[in-house]
FIDRENSE-640661 format. One record per residue (C-alpha): residue number from 1; x, y, z. Coordinates in pm, whole numbers, plus 50000, padded with zeros to 5 digits. Example, Ala and Ser with C-alpha at 12.3 -4.5 7.8 and 13.67 -1.06 7.14 Angstrom:
// residues 2
{1,{51230,49550,50780}}
{2,{51367,49894,50714}}
END
This chain:
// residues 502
{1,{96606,21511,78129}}
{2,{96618,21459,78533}}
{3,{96319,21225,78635}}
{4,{96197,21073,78991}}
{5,{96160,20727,78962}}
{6,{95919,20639,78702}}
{7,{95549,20527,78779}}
{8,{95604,20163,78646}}
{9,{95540,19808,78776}}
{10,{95920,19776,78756}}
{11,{95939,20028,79029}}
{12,{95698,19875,79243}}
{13,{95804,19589,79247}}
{14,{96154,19731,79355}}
{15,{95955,19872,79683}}
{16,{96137,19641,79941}}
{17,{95883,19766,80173}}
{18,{95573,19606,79966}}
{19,{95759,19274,79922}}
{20,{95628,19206,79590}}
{21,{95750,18941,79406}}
{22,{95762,18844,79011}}
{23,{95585,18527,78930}}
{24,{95610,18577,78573}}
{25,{95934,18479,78382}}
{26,{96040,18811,78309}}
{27,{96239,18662,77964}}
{28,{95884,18497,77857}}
{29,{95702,18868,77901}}
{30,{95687,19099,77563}}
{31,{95958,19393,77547}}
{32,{95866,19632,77814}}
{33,{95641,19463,77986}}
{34,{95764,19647,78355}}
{35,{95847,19958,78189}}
{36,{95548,20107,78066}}
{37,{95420,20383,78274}}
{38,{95102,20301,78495}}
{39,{94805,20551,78506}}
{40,{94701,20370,78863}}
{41,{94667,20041,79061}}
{42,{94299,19937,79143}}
{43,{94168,19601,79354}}
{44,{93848,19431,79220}}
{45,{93737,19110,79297}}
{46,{93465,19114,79001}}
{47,{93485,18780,78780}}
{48,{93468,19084,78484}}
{49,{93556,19391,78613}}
{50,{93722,19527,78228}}
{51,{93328,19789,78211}}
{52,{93498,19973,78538}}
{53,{93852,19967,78443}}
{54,{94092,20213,78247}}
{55,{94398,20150,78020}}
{56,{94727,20133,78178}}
{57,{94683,20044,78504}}
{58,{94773,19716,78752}}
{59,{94511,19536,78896}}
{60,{94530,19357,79231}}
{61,{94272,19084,79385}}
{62,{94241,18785,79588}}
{63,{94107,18548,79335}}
{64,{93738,18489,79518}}
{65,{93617,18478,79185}}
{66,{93814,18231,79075}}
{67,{93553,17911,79106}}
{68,{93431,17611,78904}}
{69,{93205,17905,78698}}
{70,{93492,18131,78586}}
{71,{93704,18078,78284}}
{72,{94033,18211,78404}}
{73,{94194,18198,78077}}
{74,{93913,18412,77969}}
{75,{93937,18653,78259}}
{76,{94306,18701,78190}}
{77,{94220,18759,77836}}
{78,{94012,19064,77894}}
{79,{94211,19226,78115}}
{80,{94491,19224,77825}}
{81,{94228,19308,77573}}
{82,{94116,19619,77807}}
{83,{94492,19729,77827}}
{84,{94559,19596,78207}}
{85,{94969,19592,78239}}
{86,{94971,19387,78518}}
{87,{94757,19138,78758}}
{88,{94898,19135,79154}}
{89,{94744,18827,79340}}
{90,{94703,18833,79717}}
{91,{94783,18520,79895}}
{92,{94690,18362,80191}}
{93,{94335,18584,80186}}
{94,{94116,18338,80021}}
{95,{94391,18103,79806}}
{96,{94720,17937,79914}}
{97,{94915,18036,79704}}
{98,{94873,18128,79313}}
{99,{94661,17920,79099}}
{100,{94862,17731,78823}}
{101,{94567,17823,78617}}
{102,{94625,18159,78651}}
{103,{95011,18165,78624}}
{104,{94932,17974,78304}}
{105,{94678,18201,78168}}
{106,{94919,18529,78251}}
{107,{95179,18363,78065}}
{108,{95009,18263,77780}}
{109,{94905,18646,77721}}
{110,{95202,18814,77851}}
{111,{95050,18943,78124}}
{112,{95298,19020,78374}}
{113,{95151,18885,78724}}
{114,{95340,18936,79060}}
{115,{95235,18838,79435}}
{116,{95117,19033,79692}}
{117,{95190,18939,80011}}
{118,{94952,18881,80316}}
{119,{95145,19113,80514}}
{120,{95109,19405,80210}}
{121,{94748,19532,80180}}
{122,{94636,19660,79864}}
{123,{94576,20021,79966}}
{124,{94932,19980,80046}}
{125,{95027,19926,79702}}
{126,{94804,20213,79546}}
{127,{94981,20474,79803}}
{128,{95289,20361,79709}}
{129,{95230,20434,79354}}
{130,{95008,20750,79394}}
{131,{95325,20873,79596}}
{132,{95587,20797,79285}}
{133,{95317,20935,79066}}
{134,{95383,21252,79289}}
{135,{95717,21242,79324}}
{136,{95778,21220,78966}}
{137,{95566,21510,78903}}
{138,{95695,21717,79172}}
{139,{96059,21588,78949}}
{140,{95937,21701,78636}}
{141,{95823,22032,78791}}
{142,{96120,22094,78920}}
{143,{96323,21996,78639}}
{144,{96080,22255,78382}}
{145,{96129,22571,78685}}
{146,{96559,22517,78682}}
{147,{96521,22512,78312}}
{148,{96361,22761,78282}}
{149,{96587,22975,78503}}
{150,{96865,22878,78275}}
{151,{96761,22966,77977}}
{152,{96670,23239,78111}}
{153,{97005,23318,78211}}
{154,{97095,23202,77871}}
{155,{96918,23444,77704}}
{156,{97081,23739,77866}}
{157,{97440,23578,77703}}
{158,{97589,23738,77386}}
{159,{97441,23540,77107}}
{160,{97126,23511,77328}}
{161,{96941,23333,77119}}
{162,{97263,23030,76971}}
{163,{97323,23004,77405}}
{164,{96943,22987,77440}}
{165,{96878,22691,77204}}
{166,{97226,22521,77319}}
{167,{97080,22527,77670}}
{168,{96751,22359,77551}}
{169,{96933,22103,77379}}
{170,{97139,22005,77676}}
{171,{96868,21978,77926}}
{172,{96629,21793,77690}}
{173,{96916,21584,77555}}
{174,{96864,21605,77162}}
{175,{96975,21785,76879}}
{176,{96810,22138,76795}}
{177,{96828,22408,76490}}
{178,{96697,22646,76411}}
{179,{96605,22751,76074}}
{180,{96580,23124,75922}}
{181,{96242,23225,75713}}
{182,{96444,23138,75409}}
{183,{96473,22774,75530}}
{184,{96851,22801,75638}}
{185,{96990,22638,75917}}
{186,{97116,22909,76116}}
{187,{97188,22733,76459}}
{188,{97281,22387,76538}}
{189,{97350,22225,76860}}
{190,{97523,21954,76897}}
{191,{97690,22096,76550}}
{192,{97764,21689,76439}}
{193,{97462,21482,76583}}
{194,{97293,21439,76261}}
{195,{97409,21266,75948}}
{196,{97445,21569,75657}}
{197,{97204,21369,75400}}
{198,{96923,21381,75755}}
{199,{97020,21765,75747}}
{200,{96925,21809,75380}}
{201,{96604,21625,75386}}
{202,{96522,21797,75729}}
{203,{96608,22114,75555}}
{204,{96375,22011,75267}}
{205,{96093,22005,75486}}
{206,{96084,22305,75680}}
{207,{96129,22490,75363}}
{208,{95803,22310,75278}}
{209,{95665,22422,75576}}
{210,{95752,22810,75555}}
{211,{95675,22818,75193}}
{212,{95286,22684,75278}}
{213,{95285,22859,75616}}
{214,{95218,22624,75845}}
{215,{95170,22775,76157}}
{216,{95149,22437,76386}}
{217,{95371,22165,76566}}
{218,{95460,21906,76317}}
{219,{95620,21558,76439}}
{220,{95864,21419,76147}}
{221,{96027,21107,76131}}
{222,{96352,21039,75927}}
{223,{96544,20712,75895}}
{224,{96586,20607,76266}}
{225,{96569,20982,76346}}
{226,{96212,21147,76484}}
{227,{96145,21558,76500}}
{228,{95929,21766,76626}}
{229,{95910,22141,76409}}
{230,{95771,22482,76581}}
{231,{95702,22732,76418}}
{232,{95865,23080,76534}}
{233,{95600,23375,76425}}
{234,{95224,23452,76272}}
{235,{95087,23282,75973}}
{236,{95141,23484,75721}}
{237,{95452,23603,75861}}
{238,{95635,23316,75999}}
{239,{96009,23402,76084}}
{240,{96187,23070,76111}}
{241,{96122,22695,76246}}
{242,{96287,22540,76549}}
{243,{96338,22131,76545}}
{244,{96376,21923,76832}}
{245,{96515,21547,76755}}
{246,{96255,21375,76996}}
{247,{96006,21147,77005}}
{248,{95792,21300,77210}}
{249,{95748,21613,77496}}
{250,{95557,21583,77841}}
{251,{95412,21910,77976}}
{252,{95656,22005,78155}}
{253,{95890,21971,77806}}
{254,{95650,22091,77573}}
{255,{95615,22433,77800}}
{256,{95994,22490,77820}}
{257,{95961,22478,77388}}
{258,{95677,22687,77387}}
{259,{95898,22925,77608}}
{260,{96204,22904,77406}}
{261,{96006,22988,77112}}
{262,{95854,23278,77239}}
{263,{96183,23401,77329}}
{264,{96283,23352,76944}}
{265,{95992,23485,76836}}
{266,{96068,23787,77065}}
{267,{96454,23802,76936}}
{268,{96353,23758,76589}}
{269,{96112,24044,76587}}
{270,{96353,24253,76730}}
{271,{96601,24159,76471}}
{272,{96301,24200,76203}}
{273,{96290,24610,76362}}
{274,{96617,24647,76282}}
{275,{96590,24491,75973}}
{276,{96313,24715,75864}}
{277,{96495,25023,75950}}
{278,{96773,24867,75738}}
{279,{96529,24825,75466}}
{280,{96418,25197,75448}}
{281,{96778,25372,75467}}
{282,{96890,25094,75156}}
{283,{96535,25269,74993}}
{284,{96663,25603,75058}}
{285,{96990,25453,74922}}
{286,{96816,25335,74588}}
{287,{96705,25686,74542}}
{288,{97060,25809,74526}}
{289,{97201,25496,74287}}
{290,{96943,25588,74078}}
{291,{97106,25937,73987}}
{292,{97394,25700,73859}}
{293,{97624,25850,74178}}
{294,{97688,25572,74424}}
{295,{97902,25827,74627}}
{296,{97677,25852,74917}}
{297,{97594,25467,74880}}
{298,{97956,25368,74924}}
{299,{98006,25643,75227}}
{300,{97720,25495,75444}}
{301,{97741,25112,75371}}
{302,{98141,25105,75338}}
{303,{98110,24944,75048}}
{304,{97907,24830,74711}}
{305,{97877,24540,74490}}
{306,{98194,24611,74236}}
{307,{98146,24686,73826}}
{308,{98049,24597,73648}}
{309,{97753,24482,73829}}
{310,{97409,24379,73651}}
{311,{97080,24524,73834}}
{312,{96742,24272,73921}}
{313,{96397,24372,73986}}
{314,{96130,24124,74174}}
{315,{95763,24204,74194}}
{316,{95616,24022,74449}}
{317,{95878,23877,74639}}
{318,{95930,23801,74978}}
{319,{96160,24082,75094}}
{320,{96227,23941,75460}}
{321,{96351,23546,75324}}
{322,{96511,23722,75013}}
{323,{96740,23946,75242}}
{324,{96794,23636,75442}}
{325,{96903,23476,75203}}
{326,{97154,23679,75061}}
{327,{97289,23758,75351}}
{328,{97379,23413,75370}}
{329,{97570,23462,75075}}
{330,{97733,23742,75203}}
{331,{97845,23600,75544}}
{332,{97942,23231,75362}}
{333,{98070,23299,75065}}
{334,{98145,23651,75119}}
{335,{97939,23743,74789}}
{336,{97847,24133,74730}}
{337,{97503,24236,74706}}
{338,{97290,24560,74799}}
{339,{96899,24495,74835}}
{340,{96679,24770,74888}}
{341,{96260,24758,74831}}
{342,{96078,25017,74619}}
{343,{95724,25073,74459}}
{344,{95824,24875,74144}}
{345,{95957,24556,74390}}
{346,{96298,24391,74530}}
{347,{96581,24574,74366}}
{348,{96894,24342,74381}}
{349,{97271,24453,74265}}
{350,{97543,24273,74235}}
{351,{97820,24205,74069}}
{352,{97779,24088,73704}}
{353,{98022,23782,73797}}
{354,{97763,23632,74066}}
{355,{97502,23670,73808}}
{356,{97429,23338,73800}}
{357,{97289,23365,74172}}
{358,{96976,23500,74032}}
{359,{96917,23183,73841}}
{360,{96913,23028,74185}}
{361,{96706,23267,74373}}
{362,{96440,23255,74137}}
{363,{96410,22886,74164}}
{364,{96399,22895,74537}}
{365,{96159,23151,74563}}
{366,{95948,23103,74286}}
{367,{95981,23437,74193}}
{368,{96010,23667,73871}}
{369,{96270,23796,73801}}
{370,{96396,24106,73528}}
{371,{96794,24117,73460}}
{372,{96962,24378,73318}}
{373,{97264,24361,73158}}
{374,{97577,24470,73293}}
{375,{97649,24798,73342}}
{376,{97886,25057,73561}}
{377,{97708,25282,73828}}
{378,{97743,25563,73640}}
{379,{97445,25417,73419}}
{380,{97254,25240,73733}}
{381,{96934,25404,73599}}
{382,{96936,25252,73269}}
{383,{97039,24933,73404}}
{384,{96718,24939,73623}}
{385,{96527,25045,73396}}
{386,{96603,24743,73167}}
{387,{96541,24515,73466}}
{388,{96164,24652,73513}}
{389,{96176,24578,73068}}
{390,{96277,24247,73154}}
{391,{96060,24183,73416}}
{392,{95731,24274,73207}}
{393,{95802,23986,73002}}
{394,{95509,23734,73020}}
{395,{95634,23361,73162}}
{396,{95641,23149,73498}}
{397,{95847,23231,73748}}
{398,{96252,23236,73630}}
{399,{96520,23500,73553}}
{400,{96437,23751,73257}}
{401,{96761,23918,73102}}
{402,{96715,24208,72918}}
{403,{96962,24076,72637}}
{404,{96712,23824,72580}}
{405,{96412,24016,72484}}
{406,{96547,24312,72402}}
{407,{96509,24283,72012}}
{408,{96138,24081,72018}}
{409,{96020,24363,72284}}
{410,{96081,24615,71998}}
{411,{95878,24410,71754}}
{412,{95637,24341,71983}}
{413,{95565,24685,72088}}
{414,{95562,24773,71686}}
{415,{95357,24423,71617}}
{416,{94997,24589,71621}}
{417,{94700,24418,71434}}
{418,{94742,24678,71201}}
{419,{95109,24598,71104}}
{420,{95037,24247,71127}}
{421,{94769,24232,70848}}
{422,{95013,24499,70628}}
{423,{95314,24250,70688}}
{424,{95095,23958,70612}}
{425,{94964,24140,70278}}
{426,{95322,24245,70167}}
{427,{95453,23841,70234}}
{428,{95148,23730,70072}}
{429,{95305,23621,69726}}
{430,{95571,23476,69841}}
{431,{95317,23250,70093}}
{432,{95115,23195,69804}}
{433,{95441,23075,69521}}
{434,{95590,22826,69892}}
{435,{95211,22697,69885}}
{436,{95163,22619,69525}}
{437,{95506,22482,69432}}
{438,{95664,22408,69779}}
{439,{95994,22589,69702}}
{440,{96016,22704,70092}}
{441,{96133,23055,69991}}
{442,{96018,23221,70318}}
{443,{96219,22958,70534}}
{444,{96540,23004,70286}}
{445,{96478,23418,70376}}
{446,{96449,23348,70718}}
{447,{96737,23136,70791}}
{448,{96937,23352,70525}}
{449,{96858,23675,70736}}
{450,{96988,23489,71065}}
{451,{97322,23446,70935}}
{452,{97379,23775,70882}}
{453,{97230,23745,70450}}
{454,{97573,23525,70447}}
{455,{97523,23253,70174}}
{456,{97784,22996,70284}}
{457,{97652,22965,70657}}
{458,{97298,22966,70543}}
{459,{97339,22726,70283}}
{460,{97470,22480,70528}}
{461,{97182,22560,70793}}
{462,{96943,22472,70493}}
{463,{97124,22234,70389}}
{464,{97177,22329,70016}}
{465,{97434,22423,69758}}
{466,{97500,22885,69788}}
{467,{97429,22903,69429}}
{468,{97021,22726,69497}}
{469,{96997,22944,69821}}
{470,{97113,23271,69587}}
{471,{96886,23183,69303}}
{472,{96638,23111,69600}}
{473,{96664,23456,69743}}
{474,{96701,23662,69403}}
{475,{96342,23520,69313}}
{476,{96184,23611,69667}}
{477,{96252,23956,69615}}
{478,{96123,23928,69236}}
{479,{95782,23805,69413}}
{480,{95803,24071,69682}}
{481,{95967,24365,69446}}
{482,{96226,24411,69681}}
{483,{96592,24480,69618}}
{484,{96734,24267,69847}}
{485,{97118,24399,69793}}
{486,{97063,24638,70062}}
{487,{97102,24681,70393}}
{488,{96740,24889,70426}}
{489,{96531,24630,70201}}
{490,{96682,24369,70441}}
{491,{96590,24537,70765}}
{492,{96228,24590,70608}}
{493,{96221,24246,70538}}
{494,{96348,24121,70846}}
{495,{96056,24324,71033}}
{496,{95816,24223,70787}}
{497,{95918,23871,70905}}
{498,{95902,23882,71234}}
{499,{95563,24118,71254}}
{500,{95348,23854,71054}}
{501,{95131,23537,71172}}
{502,{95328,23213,71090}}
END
């Protein structure tokens, strides 16, 4: 950033016109010392004069105070303790020369001290720093108007708003991104300033940030590198973050941001319109995939996701970071996918070999979501229908395949209180024989039943010779009179297993 001179001791003591001279050892002062910016210079000849003076200023007198009655070891002391950066002494007015005391004391508490001439008066000195107080305003002014006129200009580039944020990062000198409402980095400039494992956990936090909606500034500091995060948008609706690596902005630096994120904001809702409009012709889209005919689909979007593909629903999802995100995908990795939004939620196809994307979203999103299995267009309805079966599966948020809960949906539908006391009545000798003698009959049906009523597998799963698991399972059905040779008894069984309280 292009600066006047700064408002420092340093630079007064430059003034060849003030003839100021060091008498500190500038080696002996702390780190600094000349460099820190001075609010103002003010003369006092007050043995204490720390009640009536500010923080970060010089102070300038002629040492009248200085007699038999005054500490001066003390008096430096307060100044440092009140924040004083610096303590000019006038010669020839009232002292030849510079005390030793005092060069002593200033020393001791790293209180830079410098002379003042006879020739210099003190108003002198305050003019000269109220006028590079001025001039390094009237700097910084300058600096935020022809920065503003560039980016500006930059806006009206192609890319508007990549040239908008390279501009910024040029004339504040530091890195900047900016992040999509998914928590992507979309834009980086420079591209290689920052170390990829800074990236990541930078990219950890603004996610953090757009997934709580925090609408504020934040100031973030990682390893040796410091940020500053705006947000772009409403809370509520926040449409990306823009980071700044930088300590800290002035005004003038903080109202170029606030500019350049108005701009996004205003490029971002723009992009959101024609998002939107996206979002109701894929609707209108939906309608038509939904007759199993993807015909007009493939005319108007070039292209669709190819079979077989597997259809997702999500209730309650974030439509605006979930089309984000995939079109991520699309543009990196050059995945397939067709999005559109409906009363029942997010309606995601795709090819049934990226299936395993869904996995991901869900865990990035926190979201629900109902899978179907795969299927060709020509059966999209069923395959959406499935999803919304899927998807009114109880659980946290994760991916819910149809195949899964296809067969316990059936029984649960069929599982009323009714069947479940008829089931529990019908299994009720055979509870009442496992109870008495511990022969674990219902396990041995169970497991038998899940390999297929094969004795071989079973017996292994149980962990017992075929011939005890046959005589097992030829005396459950004596208990429960049911021939168990058949494919129908079995079924029955199977039901009568599942349906009951364990």
């Amino acid at each position: 950033m292009v600066t006047a001179d700064p408002s420092t001791l340093r630079a007064l003591l430059r003034r060849r016109d003030l003839g100021l001279a060091l008498v500190s050892a500038e080696d002996a002062l702390p780190a600094g010392a000349l460099d820190q910016p001075l609010r103002w210079v003010h003369s006092s000849d007050l043995a204490d004069p720390t009640p009536f003076l500010s923080e970060d200023l010089a102070l300038l007198t002629t040492g009248t105070q200085f007699d038999e009655a005054v500490d001066i070891d003390l008096y430096v002391g307060r100044l440092s303790d009140r924040g004083v950066l610096g303590l000019g002494f006038g010669t020839e007015v009232h002292r030849s020369g510079i005390p030793e005391e005092l060069v002593a004391a200033c020393a001791a508490h790293g209180m830079p001290l410098f002379e003042v001439p006879y020739r210099t008066p003190f108003i002198a000195v305050a003019r000269a720093h109220a006028e590079a107080i001025a001039a390094q305003a009237y700097a910084r002014r300058s600096w935020a108007l022809d920065t503003q006129r560039a980016l500006a200009l930059a806006a009206l580039r192609p890319r508007g708003l990549d040239a908008t944020l390279a501009e910024l990062g040029r004339r504040l000198d530091a890195w900047v991104g900016m992040y999509d409402a998914a928590g992507a980095l979309e834009i980086s400039h420079p591209r290689d300033r920052l170390r990829p494992d800074v990236l990541t956990e930078l990219g950890a936090h603004v996610t953090e940030v757009l997934t709580r909606g925090l609408e504020a500034g934040q100031s973030l500091t990682i390893g040796e590198d410091t940020f500053m995060l705006f947000t772009v948008g409403r809370g509520g609706q926040l449409r990306g973050v823009i980071a700044v690596a930088i300590d800290a902005l002035d005004q003038e630096a903080r109202t170029v941001v606030t500019s350049v994120i108005a701009m996004a904001g205003l490029a971002l809702e723009q992009s959101e319109q024609l998002a939107r409009s996206r979002r109701r012709l894929h609707t209108q889209l939906l309608g038509s995939l939904l007759g199993d005919d993807p015909a007009l689909a493939r005319r108007v979007l070039g292209s669709v996701p190819p079979a077989p593909i597997v259809v997702a629903v999500a209730s309650d999802a974030p439509a605006g970071p979930l089309g984000d995100w995939w079109d991520r995908q699309r543009s990196d990795h050059g995945t397939a996918v067709f999005l559109a939004e409906s009363e029942e939620g997010v309606t995601i196809c795709l090819s049934a070999e990226d299936e395993g994307l869904l996995d991901e979203v869900a865990t990035r999103f926190g979201i629900r979501l109902g899978v179907s299995e795969p299927e060709g267009y020509d059966a999209f309805s069923r395959a959406h229908a499935q999803a919304l079966a899927a998807l009114r599966q109880q659980g946290d948020a994760g991916v819910f395949r149809y195949a899964d809960t296809v067969g316990s949906s059936i029984l649960s539908a069929l599982a009323t209180d009714e069947a479940r006391l008829v089931a529990e009545s019908r299994l009720a000798p055979l509870r009442e024989h496992d109870a008495r003698t511990g022969a674990e009959l219902e396990r041995s049906l169970r497991i038998w039943l899940e390999h297929d009523a094969r004795a071989e597998p079973a017996a292994v799963a149980l962990g017992v010779h075929r011939h005890t698991l046959r005589s097992r399972i030829a005396q459950a059905g004596a208990l429960l009179g049911i021939d168990l040779t058949s494919f129908p008894s079995r079924a029955e069984l199977w039901t009568l297993l599942q349906t009951a309280r364990d």
